[in-house]
N, C-alpha and C positions, 0 to 999 in steps of 0.2 A: 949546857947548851941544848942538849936531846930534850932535858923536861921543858924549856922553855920554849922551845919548837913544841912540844906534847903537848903543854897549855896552851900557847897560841890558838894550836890546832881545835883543839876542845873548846875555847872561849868562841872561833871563829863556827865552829859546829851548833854552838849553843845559840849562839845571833841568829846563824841562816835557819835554823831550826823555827826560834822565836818568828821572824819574821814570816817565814813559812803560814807557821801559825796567825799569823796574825792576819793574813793575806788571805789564807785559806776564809777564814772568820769573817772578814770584811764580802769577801766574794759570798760566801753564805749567806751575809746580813743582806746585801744588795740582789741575790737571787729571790731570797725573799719577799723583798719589798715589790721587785719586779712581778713577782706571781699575786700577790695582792692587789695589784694595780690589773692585772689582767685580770682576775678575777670579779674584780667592781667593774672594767670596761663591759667585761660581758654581761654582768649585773645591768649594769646599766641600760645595755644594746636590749637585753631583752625586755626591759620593763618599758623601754621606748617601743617597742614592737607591741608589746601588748597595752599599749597606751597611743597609739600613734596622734592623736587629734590633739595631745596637749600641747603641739608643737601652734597650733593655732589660737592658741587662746593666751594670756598672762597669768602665771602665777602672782597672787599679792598676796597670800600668807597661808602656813600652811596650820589647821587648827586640828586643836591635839583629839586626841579618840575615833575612830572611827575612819580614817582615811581620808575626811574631809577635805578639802582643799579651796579657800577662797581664792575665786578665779574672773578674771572679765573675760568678753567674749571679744576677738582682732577686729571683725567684721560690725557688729553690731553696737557693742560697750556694752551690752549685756552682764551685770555684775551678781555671782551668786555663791553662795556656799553648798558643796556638793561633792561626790566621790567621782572618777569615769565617769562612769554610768550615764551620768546626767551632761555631763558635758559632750557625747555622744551623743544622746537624744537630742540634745539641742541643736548640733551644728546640724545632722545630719536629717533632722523632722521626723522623729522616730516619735511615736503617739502612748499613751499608756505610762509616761515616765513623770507623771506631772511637773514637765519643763515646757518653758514657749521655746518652740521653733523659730530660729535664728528668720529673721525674714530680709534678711541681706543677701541669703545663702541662694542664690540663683540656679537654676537648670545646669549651666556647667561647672558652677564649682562645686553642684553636688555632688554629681559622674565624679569629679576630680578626689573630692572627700571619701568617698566610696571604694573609687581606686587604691588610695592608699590607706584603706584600710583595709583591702585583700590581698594588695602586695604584702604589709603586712603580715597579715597572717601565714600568706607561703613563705614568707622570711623567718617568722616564729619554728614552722613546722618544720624547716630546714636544720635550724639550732638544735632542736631535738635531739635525745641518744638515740643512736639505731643500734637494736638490738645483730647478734654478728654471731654468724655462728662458725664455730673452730670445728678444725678438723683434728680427731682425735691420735694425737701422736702415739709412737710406739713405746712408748716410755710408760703408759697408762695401763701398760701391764695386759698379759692374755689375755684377760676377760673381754674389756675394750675394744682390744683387736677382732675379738669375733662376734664381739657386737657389733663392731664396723660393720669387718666384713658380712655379717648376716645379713645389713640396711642395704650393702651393695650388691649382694645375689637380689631383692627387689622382693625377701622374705616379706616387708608389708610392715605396717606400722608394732612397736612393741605392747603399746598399752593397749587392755582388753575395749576401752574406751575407743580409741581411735583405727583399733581393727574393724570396730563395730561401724563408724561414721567414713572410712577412709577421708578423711578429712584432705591430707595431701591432692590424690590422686582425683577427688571433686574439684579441686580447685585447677590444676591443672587443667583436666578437661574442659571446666568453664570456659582457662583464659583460650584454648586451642578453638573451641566454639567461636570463640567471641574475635577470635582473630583472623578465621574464617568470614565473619560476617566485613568485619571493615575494610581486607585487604579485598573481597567481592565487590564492596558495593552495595553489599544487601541492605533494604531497609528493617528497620528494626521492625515495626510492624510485624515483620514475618514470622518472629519468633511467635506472635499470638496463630501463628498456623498449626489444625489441632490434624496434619499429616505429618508437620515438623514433627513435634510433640509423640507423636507414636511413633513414625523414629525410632529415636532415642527411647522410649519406653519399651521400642522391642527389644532392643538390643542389651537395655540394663536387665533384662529378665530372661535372657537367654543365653546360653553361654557359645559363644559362636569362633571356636580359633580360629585364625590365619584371616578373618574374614576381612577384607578390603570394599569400600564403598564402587558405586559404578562407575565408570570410566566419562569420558564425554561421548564417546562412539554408540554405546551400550545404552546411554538418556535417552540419544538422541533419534536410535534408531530400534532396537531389540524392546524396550522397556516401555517406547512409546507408544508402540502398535497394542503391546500386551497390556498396556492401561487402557487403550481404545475398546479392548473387547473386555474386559472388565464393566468400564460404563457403560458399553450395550448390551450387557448382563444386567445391570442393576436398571436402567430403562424399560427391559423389554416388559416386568409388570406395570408400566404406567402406559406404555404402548399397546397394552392389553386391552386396556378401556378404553380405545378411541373409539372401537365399532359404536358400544353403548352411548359413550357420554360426550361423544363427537369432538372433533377437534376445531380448533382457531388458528389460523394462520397469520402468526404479524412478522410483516416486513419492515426494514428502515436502513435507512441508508447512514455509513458511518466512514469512518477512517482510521488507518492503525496507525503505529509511532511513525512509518514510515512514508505517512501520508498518500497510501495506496486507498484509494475510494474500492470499498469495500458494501454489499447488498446483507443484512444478515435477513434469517429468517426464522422465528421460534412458531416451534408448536407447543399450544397452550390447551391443557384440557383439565377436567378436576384435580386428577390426581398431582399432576407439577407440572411447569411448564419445559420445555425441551429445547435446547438452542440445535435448531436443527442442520443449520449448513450456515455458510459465511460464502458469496462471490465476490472474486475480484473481477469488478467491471474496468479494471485501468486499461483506457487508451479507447475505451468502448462507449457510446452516446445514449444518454438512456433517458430513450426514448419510451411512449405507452408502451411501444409492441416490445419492445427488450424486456422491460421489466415485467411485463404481461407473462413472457416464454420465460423466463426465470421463475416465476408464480405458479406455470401449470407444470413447469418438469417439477417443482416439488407435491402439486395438488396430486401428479398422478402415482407419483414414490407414496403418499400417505393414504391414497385411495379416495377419490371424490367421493362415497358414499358415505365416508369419515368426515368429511371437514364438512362446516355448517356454512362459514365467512372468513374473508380475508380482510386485515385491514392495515391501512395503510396513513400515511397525512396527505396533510390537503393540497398539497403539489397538483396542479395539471397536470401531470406526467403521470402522477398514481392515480387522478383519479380517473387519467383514461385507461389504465393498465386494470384498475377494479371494474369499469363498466365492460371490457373484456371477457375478462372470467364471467361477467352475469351470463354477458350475453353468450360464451362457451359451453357453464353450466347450469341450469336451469334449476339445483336446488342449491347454490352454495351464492350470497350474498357478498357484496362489498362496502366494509363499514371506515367510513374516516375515522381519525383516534378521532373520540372525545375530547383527551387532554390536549390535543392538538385544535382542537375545534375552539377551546377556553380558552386557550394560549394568545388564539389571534383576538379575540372578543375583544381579550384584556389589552392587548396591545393599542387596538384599534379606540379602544379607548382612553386608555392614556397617554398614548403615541400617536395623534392623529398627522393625516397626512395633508400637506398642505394643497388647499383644493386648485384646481386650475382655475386659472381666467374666466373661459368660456363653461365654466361649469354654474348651475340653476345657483340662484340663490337659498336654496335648501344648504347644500353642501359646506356654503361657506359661513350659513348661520351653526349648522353644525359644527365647525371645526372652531366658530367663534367659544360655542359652549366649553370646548374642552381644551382648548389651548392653553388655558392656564394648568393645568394637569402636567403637561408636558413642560409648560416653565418650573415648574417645583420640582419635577425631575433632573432638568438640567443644573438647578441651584446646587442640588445632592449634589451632584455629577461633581461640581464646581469645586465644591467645601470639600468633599472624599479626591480627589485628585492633589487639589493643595496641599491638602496633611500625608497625605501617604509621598507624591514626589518632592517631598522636604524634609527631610533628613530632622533636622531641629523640629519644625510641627509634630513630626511624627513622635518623635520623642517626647517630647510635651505632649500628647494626649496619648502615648503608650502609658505615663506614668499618671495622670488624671482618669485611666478610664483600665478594668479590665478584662472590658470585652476588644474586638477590632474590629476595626472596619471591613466591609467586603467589598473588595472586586468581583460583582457579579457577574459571569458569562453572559453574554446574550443568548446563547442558545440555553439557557438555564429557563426554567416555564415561569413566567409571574417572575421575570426576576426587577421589575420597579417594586412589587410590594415586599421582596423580599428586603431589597437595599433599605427602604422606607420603613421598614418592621427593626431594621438595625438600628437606622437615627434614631427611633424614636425610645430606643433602649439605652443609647450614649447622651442623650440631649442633656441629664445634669452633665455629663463628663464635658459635652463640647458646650458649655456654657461656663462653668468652672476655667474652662481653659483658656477663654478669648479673654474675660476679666482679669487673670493672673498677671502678676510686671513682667513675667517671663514672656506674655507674649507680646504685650508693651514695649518689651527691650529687643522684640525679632524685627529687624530692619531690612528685610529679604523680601521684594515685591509687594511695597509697601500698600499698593493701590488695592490691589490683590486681596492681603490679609486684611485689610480695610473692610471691602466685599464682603471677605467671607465673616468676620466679627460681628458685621449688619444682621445678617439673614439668619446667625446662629441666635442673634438676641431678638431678632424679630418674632413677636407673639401672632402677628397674622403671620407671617410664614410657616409656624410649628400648627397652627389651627389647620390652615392645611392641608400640612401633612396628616395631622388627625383624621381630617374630611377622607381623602382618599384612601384610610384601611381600614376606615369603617366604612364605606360603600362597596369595595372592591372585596370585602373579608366573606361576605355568600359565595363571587366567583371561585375564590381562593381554597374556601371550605369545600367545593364541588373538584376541583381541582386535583388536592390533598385524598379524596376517598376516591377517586377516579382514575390514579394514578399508583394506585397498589396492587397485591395480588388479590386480595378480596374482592369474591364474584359481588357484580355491579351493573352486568349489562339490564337486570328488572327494573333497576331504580331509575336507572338515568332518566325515562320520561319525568317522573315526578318529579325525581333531586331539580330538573331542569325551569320547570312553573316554580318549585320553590325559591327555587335560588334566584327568580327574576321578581318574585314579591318581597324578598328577603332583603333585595337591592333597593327597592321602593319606599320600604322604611325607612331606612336611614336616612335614605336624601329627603323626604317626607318629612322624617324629625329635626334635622338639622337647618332645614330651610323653614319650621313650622306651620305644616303646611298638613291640611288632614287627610286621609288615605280615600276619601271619596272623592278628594278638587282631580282635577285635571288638567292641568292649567301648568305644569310643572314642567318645563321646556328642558329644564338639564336630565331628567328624567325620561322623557319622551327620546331624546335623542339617546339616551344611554341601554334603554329597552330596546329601539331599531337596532342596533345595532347587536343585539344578544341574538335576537328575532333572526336578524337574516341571516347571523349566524348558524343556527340550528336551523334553520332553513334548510341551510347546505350540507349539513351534516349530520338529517334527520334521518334516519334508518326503518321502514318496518319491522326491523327485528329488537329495535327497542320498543315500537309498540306491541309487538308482540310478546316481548319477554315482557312486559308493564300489562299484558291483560294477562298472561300465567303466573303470576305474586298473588296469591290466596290471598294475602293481608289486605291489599287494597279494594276488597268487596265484605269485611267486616266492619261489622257497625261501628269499632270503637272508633279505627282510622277515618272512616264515616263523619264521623261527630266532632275529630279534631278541628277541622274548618267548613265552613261555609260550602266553601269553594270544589270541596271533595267531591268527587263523583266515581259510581264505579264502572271500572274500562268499558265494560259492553254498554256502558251509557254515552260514551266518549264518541262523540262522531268521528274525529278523524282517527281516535286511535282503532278504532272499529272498520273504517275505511282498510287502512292497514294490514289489521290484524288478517282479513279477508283476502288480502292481496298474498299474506306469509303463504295462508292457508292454500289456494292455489299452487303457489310456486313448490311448493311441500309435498304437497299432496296431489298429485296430477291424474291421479286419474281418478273417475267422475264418483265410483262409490268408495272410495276411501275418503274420500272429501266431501263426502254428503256424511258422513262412520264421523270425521271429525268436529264437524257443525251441531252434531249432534251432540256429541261428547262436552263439545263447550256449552252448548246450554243447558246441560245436567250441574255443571260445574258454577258457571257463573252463577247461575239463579239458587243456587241448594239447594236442588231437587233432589225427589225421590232418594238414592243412596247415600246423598250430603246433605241431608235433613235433617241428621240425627248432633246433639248437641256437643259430643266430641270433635266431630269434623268443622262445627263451626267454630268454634272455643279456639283450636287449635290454628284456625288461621288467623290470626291473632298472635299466638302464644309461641308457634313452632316458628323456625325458618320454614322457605319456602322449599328447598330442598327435602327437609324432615317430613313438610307435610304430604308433598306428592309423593314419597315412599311410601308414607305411614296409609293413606287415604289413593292413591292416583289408581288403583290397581285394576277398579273396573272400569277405567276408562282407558286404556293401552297407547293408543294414538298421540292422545295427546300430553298422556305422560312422557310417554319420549321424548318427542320437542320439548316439553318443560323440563328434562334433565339435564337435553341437550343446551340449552338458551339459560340458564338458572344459574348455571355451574359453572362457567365462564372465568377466570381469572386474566387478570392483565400483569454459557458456557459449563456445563450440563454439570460439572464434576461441583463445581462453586453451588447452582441451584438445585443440586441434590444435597448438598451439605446444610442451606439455609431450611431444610426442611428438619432438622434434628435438634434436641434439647439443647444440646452443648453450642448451637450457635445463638443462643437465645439466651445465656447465664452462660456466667464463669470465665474463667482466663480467655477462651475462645469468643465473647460475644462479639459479633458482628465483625470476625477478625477479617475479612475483606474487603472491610469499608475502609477508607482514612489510610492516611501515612504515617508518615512519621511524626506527626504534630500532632500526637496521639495519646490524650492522658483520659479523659474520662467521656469521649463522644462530646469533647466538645467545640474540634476543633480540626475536622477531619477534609479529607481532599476533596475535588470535585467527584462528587454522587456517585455510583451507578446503580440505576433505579433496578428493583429488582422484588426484593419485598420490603420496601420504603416507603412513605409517604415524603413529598418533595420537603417540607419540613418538619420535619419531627424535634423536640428541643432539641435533644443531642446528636442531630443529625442535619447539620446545613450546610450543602454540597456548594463549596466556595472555591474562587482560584485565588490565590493573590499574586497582583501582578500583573500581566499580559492573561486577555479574554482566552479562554482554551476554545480549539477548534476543531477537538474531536468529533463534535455531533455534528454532522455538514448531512443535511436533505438531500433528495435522490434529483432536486433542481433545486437553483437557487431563488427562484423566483415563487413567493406561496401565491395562490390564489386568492386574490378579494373577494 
């Protein structure tokens, strides 16, 4: 009975055994299968990621070698043999893959295609191993342990390689930079600040324990004053030459972020110009006399025997605040800006005003001429509004064009030719784009986009626009050199006759019509109107600076036209020049000492007889030459250094003076924000050593007009 219990037992052992096994076996075979099956899911998931766009098309077979795959296209029926590649090019209108672009594929399904193929890709990137790093247990034996512990005392990297680059500890610092910047607010732009940049240069080359940056208390108050006498350290040599090379006083009226109306005032002399004071006039009425006493409490801080002229714009308000100062100081002048004085020309010209009732019939043939000027402007206005406040338009010519539209301030100089200099860079873009079905299929102010499709494809309307920046491009031209730091006060007479023959041609040539008729009515009205311009904001000190330019009494300049004449030939500029002379020179034999001087000079007499002094006005600037040559004439080489030399936030315009903002990481690192890749896309201006356009320099807002720049009155003078 025991052995057959025994056997029992052992046969019942051997079963449960067996099935054991068998069980065990089965569950192996079926884990199995289950990790293969996961393994192809995820097979799968990734090759769908890195294919995402086959989900749009039909596989119809797949042919062997190569990866091929005959495929039709959901959208089109587009039917081809090809790998990815090509079926990406295609839905997506990728160029270079010799596929045709799906043309079913519209503006949003593109975005849409687009999308999921970057989803995509962060879904790829996510699948990825990440590499993981362990912490080295105790089991790893002494050595390990005090290699830990050595990485944890902060001994520094092991390899002679990355002791040499700290590789870690740069990277670190980066991200603590960089985290500084976002949690700020900073814009990125600033990192091109070459004060940032030393910085940190000081500090990687110095070895400085314990040291802690400044506080807020410490910026704002200990560190500020001791940067204030720093920069009136590095001024006081350019404040050195005002005795000599005399100074400029320009005023203008401005506003800061908090919309406090603001007087600033710079002094300008050869050496750099000086941002000398800033008033807040808020809650105060500025008036001539206000602005007038804000004029001479700075004229008497710099020394009236220093300053030559003040100038100002063409406000009422300033220009009785500058007749003022004449009539207070008898040798310091008051000169309108120039580029203010163009500014209105242009305006008045392609903005005219609509004339009254009871006004001459003059006026209203006048406004007849130029009225349509002002329609091709509004047209702009019209077409750049629609596309930018539509959401879909814009889109559609973000992706047909890539330059952008500009929102040009109005207080921006010549900003119709600016806007009108951009159409006519985008016109294939915004003719491409009115043609396309995408904008066919935009059903959003239908009458509108109607409009605007007209006058994009209209060839008299682009003519023109042609017409007005080729008439207007003399002004513009005058404009651009007038409105930088380069001395210009000599030229401006001439630049001024030029730029009004310069206007003549054109309209001349495009109406063809010969430069002798006169008969040319759009002309005539467009010259009044230059005319009474500089009428107003004629200067004797530009005739005077225009009779001491050497160049303009050599033969060459002579010979270039007809029409040259030199200065002491020039009645009125001779008028003038006699008038400087007086106010200069007051008393009776210093002023007979200068009459004399000038006619040694004008005529090359006697000591300017010899063939270098004549050669050289010609050859040199006018500054080279009254150094090299002026010496026996004393008098009036002064005034000629003073008046010759002329250029039009102290720490910024002493740095714009150095190499390094002129090349390299730091170029022009003041201008522009954050939209900031190669100067060509940079924020609204601040004029400084600019010209208003320069290619990679076009002071735009986009959006809402900025209202920074606001005149010392709102009303200019006509």
């Amino acid at each position: 009975m025991a052995l057959v219990l025994t056997a029992a037992k052992a046969a019942l052992s051997s079963a449960a055994q067996c099935a054991l096994l068998s069980t065990s076996a089965a569950a192996r075979s079926t884990s199995t299968a289950a990790a293969s099956a996961a393994t192809h899911a995820a097979s799968q998931q990734a090759a769908n990621l890195k294919a995402p766009l086959w989900s749009h098309v039909t596989v119809l077979e797949k042919t062997g070698g190569g990866g091929n795959t005959k495929w039709r296209c959901n959208f089109c029926d587009h039917v081809a043999t090809s790998s990815y590649s090509r079926v990406q090019a295609h839905l997506l209108k990728l160029s270079g893959n010799q596929t045709a672009p799906c043309k079913k594929v519209t503006v949003e399904i593109l975005t849409q295609l687009r999308s999921e193929v970057e989803m995509a890709k962060r879904a790829l990137e996510k699948t990825k191993a990440k590499p993981v790093s362990y912490s080295v247990g105790s089991a790893s034996g002494a050595s390990s342990t005090a290699n830990n512990n050595k990485k944890r005392r902060g001994d520094g990297p092991s390899t002679a390689l990355e002791k040499a680059w700290a590789n870690d500890q740069r990277s670190q610092l980066d991200a603590k930079i960089a985290r500084a910047f976002y949690s700020g607010g900073l814009p990125f732009n600033f990192a091109r600040n070459p004060h940032y940049q030393e910085a940190f240069n000081f500090a990687a080359t110095h070895n400085i324990p314990g040291y802690k940056p400044p506080g807020y208390n410490k910026l704002r108050t200990t560190l500020l004053k001791q940067e204030k006498l720093h920069i009136d350290g590095l001024l006081d040599h350019v404040k050195s030459t005002w005795g000599e090379r005399g100074v400029t006083i320009c005023t203008d009226g401005w506003s800061d972020p908090q919309r406090r109306p603001l007087i600033n005032f710079v002094a300008i002399s050869e050496k750099a110009p000086v941002f000398y004071r800033a008033v807040n006039c808020e809650g105060d009425k500025k008036t001539s006399r206000y602005i007038f006493d804000k004029i001479k409490s700075v004229i008497e801080e710099i020394g009236p025997h220093n300053v030559v002229q003040v100038v100002t714009d063409n406000a009422s308000n300033c220009r009785g605040a500058g007749l003022l100062v004449e009539s207070e100081y008898n040798t310091i002048y008051w000169t309108p800006c120039v580029v203010h004085t163009l500014n209105l020309a242009m305006k008045n010209i392609c903005e005219p005003k609509m004339p009254k009732e009871d006004d001459d019939t003059l006026k209203h043939a006048a406004y007849n001429a130029l009225e349509w000027i002002s329609q091709v402007k509004s047209d702009a206005m019209m077409i750049k509004n629609f596309i930018m406040n539509h959401g879909m338009c814009l889109h559609m010519f973000n992706y047909f064009s890539d330059l952008k539209l500009l929102a040009i301030a109005e207080t921006r100089f010549a900003s119709i030719v600016v806007m009108l200099t951009r159409f006519a860079k985008v016109k294939s873009a915004l003719q491409t784009m009115v043609i396309s079905p995408e904008w066919d299929a935009y059903k959003e102010e239908i009458q509108v986009a109607a409009a605007v499709k007209e006058k994009i494809l209209s060839d008299v309307w682009w003519d023109r626009v042609d017409y007005i920046l080729k008439f207007t491009a003399p002004i513009y031209e005058m404009i651009r050199v007038a409105d930088t730091d380069t001395p210009c006060l000599h030229l401006i007479y001439e630049m001024w006759d030029s730029m009004i023959e310069n206007v003549k041609k054109q309209v001349y040539l495009y109406e063809g019509k010969e430069l002798q008729q006169t008969d040319c009515y759009f002309f005539n009205v467009i010259k009044e109107i230059l005319i009474s311009r500089w009428a107003k904001g004629n200067n004797p000190l530009h005739c005077m600076a225009h009779s001491l330019n050497p160049k303009y009494y050599s033969a060459k300049w002579l010979a270039q036209d007809k029409n040259h004449e030199p200065p002491h030939k020039d009645d009125e500029v001779s008028k003038m020049r006699l008038k400087c002379f007086r106010k200069f020179f007051p008393i009776e034999e210093e002023l007979a000492k200068v009459k004399e001087e000038y006619t040694r000079f004008s005529t090359s007499s006697e000591e300017f007889n010899d063939h270098e002094s004549i050669n050289d006005r010609w050859m040199s600037s006018p500054m080279a030459w009254w150094t090299n040559h002026g010496s026996s004439i004393p008098l009036l080489q002064s005034l000629a250094i003073k008046l010759i030399v002329f250029n039009h936030t102290n720490l910024r315009l002493l740095s714009r003076r150095s190499d390094a903002y002129k090349r390299g990481e730091s170029l022009m690192w003041d201008v522009g924000g954050d939209a900031f890749e190669s100067l060509t896309c940079v924020g609204l201006l601040e004029v400084a050593n600019l010209s208003i356009d320069e290619p990679e320099l076009e002071g735009i807002s986009f959006g809402e007009v900025d209202a920074g720049a606001v005149n010392m009155e709102d009303e200019e003078e006509d």
